[in-house]
N, C-alpha and C positions, 0 to 999 in steps of 0.2 A: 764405795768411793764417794767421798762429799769434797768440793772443790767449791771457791769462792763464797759469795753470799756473806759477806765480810760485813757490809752495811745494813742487811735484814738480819744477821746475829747481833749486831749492837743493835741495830733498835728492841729487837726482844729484850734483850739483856736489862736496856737502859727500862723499859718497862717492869721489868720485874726486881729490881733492884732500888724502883720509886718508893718513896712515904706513904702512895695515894695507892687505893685500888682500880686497878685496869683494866678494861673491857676492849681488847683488840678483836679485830675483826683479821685475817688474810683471807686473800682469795686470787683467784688467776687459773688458767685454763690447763686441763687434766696434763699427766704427764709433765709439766714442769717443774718440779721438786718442793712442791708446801708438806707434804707429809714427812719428808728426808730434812728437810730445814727443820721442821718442828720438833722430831727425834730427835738430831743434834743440839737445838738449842737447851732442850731439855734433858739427854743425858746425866746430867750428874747435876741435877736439881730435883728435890721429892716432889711428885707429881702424878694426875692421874690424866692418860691417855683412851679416848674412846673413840675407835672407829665407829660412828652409825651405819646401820645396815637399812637394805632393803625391807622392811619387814613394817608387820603391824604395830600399831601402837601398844600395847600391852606387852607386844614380845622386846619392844625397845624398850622401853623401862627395865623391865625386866635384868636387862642386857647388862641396861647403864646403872641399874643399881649393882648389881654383883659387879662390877668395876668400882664404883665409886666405894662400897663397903667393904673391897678387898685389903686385907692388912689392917683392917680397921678392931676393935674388940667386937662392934656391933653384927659383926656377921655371922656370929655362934645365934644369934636370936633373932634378927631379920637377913630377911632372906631380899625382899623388895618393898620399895617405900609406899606408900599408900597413892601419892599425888607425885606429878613434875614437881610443885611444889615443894614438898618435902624433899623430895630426890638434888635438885640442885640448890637448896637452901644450906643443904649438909656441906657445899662446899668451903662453908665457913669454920666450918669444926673436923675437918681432915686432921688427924695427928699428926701433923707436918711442923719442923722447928722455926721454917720459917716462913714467909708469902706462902697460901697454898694456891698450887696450878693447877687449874683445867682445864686440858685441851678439849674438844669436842670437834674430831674431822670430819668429814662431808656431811657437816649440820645438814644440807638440804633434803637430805635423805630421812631425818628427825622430823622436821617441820612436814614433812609430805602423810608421815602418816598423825602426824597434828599439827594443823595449821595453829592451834593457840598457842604454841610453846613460845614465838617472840613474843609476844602480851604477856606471857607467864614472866618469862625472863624483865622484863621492861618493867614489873610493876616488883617483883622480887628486887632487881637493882637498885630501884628507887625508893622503896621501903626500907631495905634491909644490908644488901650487898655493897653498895657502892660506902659505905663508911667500916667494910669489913677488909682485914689486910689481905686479899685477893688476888690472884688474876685470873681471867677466864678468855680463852680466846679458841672465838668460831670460823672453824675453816671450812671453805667449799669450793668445791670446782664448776659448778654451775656455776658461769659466769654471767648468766641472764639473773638465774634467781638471787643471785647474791647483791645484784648491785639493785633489782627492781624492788626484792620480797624482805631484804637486811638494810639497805642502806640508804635506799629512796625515803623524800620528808614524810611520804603519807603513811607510812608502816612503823610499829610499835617500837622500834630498836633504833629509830631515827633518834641522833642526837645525845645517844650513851657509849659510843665509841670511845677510847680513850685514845687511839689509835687506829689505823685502817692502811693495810699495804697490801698494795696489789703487784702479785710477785709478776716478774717478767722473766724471758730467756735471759740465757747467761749468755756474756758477748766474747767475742772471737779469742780474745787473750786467755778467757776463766775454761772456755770450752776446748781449747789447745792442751789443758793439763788431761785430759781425757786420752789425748795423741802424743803426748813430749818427742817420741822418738821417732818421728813423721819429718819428712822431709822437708822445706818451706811449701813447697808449691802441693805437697800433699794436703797439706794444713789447710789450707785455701780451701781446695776441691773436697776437703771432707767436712769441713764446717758451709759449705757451699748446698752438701745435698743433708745433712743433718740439724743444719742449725746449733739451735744454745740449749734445745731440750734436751736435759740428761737421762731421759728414758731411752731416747732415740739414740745419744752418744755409748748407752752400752750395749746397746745389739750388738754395735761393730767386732770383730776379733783383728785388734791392730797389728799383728803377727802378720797378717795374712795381705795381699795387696789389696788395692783400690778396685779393681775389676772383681778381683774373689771374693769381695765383701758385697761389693752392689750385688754379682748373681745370687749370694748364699743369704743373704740375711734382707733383701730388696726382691728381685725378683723369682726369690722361689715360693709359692705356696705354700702356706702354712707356716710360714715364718712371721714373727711378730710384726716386721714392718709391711709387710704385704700386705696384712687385714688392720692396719693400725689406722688408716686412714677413714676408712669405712666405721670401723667400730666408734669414735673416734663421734662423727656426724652424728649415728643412730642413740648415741647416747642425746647430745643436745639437740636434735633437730626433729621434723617431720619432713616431708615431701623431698628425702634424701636425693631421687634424680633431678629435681630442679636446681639444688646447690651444688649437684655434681656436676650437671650442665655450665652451671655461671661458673664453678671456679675452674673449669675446664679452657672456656672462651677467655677468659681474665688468662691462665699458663699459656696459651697459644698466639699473645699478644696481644688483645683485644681489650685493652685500658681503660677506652674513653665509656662515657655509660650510652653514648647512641650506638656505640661499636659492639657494645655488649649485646642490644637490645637487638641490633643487626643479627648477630652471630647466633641467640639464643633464641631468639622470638617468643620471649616471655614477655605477657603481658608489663607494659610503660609504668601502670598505677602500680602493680605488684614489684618491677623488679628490684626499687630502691628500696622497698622495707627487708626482701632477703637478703640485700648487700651490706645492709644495716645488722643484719641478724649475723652475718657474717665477720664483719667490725669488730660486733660487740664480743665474739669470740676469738678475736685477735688472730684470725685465721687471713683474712686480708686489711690493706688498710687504704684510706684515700690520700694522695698529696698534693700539694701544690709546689708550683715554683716557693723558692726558698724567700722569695723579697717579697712572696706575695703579701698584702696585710689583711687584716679579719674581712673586711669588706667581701675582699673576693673571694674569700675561702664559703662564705653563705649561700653562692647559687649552687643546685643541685646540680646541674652541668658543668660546672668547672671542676678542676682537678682529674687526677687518674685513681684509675682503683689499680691495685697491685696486691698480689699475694705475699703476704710476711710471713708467714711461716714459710721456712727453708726445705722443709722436708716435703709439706703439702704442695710446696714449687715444684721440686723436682719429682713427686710423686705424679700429681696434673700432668707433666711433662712427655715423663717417660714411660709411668707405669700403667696410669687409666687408662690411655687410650689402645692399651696392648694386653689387654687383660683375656682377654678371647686365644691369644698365642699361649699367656702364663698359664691360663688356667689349662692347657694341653701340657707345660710343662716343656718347652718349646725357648727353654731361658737363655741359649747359646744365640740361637737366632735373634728372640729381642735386642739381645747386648749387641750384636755386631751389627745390626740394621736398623737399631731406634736411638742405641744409646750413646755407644761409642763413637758413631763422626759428627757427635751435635751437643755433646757432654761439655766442650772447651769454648764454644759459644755460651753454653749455660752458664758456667765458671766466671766468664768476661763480666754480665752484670753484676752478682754477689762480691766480684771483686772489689766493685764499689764500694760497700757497705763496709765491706773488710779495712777497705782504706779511709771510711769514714770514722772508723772504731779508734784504726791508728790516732786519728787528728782530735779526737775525743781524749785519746789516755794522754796524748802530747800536753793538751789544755789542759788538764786537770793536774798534771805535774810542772806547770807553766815553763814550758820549751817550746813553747811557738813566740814571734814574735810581739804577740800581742793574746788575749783571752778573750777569743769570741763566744756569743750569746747565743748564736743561731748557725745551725748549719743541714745542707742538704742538698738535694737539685735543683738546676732550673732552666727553665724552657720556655722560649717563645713557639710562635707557628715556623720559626726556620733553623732555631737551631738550639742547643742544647748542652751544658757545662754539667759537668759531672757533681761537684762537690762547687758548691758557694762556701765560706764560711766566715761571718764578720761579728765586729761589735756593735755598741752602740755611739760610736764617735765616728771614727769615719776609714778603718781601717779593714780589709777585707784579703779572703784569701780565695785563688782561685785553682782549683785541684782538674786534674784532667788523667785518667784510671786506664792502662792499656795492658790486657790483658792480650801480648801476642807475643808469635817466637824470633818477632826481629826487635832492634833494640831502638828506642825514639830518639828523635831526631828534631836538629831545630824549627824543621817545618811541623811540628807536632805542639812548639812552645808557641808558635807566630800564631797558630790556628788558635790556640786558647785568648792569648793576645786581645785579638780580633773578635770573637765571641765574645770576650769580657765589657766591651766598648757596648754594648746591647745591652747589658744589664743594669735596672733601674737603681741609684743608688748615689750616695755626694761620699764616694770612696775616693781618699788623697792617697792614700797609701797601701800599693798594690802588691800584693805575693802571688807567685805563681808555682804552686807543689806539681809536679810531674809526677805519678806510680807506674810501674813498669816491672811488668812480669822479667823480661829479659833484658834488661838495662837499659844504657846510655849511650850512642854513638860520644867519640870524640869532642866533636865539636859542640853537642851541647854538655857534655861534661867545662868545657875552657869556659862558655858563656856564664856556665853556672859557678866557675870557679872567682869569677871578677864581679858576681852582681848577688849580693846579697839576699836579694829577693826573689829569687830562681832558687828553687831548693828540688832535687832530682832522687827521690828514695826508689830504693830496690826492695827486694822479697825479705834481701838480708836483716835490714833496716825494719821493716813493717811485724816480720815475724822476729826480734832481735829479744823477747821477754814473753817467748812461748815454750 
């Protein structure tokens, strides 16, 4: 199954279909679909594909010549090329009709067992390649090495990119084709505990319900998501219980970074560089209020830390702290006393985001009444607005997300109202979107019917191109 990625297939495309020779870079964090995007884009283009391995240097070459020589006449009489050198110089003289491709995925696993190979690459491109009708693009999921050891100005491959995208999750609409036949409010709660990574959206068996899926493919041992978490750190990290601890405190509520430093008792000077280490793995992220501007975003005490990944949210949540029952195999018990009466509180914040996705696809097909520039949340010391979302004139929206099984009410409009008047901002021109799991009383349905800028959406509406 390959679903979306609409935008990163034309950018390949538009690259390999250039005058010029292209040195693309992708990268972005394991499990999110760079190897499955790179197949497809390649499918029915000549081209040569090479996973690097773990291995020594010699046996990688090795590897990557009998790939690069396959199909070739050259491979009745060389078996391996003498140098890197030679070996990716040949990409020039592929028998290919037209641009010849070269993928090379989890480069960092290359360079590990030869740090020279950017330098090699770097002085081959600039000799030889870059006026050769090409393309070569380095994938890796080491998301530390690739942005410190490929793309930082101090390292040899600085500056020969032709290109560089760094693949993200798929968002609630693209990840819905995973589920079509899900209910609206399923859809919600499964893109809630799975997110947009398509590794994670096909363990599910969607035959099956929402409870039989979390116990059989979540909490049973030995199941791909049960160790995916784990494996997952031990590949990028070291001091795995210290990051287990912080992202632990972070799932349990604990945002702020004095709260964290509370809750964990990791050392003050240490804990912002693993939070940092964490970031850069796009495993958590830091935010600010939506109006805040650079100024305030620079102290290290401002802002919240929050976990972005969906899956290592509700992993943190439900699963690490009950791993001593799982690992008894004790899974009926977890479900009905950790998971199921605190599962619909989980639901409630992701709905957020869900409903921020909506006001995203709304902008970009221009059905709002204006195209905003910025959106997100925001919070003083008293109080808290779900979704801000404005331009840069003077027009702004104000979103407020309820995730409950009775239906909102005009005291639920008056409270955003009210709130809104706190926020920093020379807004003349005010909307007020209401999201609600279970609808609209009456009477804010009539309010909403005479005031243009009261707009009231349901499940029907948010999931309505899933």
């Amino acid at each position: 199954m390959f679903y979306g990625r609409e935008n990163e297939l034309k950018f390949f495309k538009e690259r390999f279909y250039s005058n010029n020779a292209e040195f693309v870079v992708l990268y972005g964090r394991r499990r999110i679909g760079k190897t499955e995007l790179l197949r497809y884009f390649s499918k029915d283009i000549q081209h040569v594909f090479y996973v690097c391995r773990e291995t020594v240097d010699s046996e990688q070459l090795r590897l990557f010549s009998k790939k690069m020589l396959n199909n070739t006449p050259m491979k009745e009489y060389l078996k391996v090329f003498n140098s890197w050198e030679d070996a990716f110089k040949f990409v020039k003289d592929l028998p290919f009709l037209n641009k010849k491709l070269l993928i090379i995925d989890e480069f960092p696993y290359m360079v590990n067992g030869n740090n020279s190979i950017p330098s090699i690459l770097q002085e081959l491109w600039d000799s030889v390649l870059k006026d050769e009708n090409i393309m070569i693009v380095l994938c890796g999921s080491s998301m530390s090495f690739m942005e410190k050891h490929i793309l930082s100005e101090k390292n040899p491959l600085y500056g020969r990119a032709t290109g560089i995208l760094k693949l993200e999750q798929l968002d609630f609409y693209t990840a819905c084709n995973f589920f079509k036949d899900k209910s609206n409010e399923e859809k919600i709660f499964i893109y809630s505990i799975l997110g947009g990574i398509p590794h994670y959206l096909k363990q599910f068996n969607y035959d099956l319900s929402l409870e039989e899926n979390i116990k059989k493919y979540i909490l049973t041992k030995g199941s791909i998501l049960y160790s995916e978490v784990d494996f997952l750190l031990k590949q990028e990290l070291r001091e795995i219980s210290t990051y287990n601890t912080l992202i632990e405190a972070i799932a349990m509520g604990n945002t702020k970074l004095n709260d964290i430093y509370t809750k964990t008792g990791i050392d003050k000077n240490k804990i912002t560089v693993y939070l940092k280490n964490l970031m850069e793995l796009g495993i958590i992220e830091k935010e600010f209020p939506i109006t805040h501007g650079i100024k305030k975003t620079i102290n290290v005490q401002n802002g919240l830390y929050k976990i972005k990944d969906n899956y290592f949210k509700f992993y943190y949540r439900f699963v690490f702290p009950n791993i001593s029952e799982l690992e008894e195999y004790n899974i009926d018990i977890v479900y009905d006393m950790a998971v199921n009466p605190f599962i619909n509180e989980y639901v409630s914040f992701e709905f957020e985001n869900v409903c921020i996705s909506y006001l995203k696809k709304q902008n970009r097909l221009n059905n709002l009444p204006f195209n905003f520039i910025k959106i997100g949340r925001w919070w003083n010391k008293t109080d808290e607005i779900d979704i801000v979302a404005f331009d840069n004139k003077d027009n702004v929206i104000f979103g407020e997300c309820k995730w409950k099984n009775s239906k909102v009410s005009r005291k639920e409009l008056e409270k955003l109202k009210e709130k809104s008047t706190k926020v920093e901002g020379d807004f003349n021109n005010k909307y007020y979107y209401l999201f609600s799991k279970s609808g609209f009383d009456q009477e804010l349905v009539k309010i909403a019917q005479v005031d243009e800028k009261i707009k009231l959406i349901d499940l029907s509406e948010i999931c309505k191109d899933t």
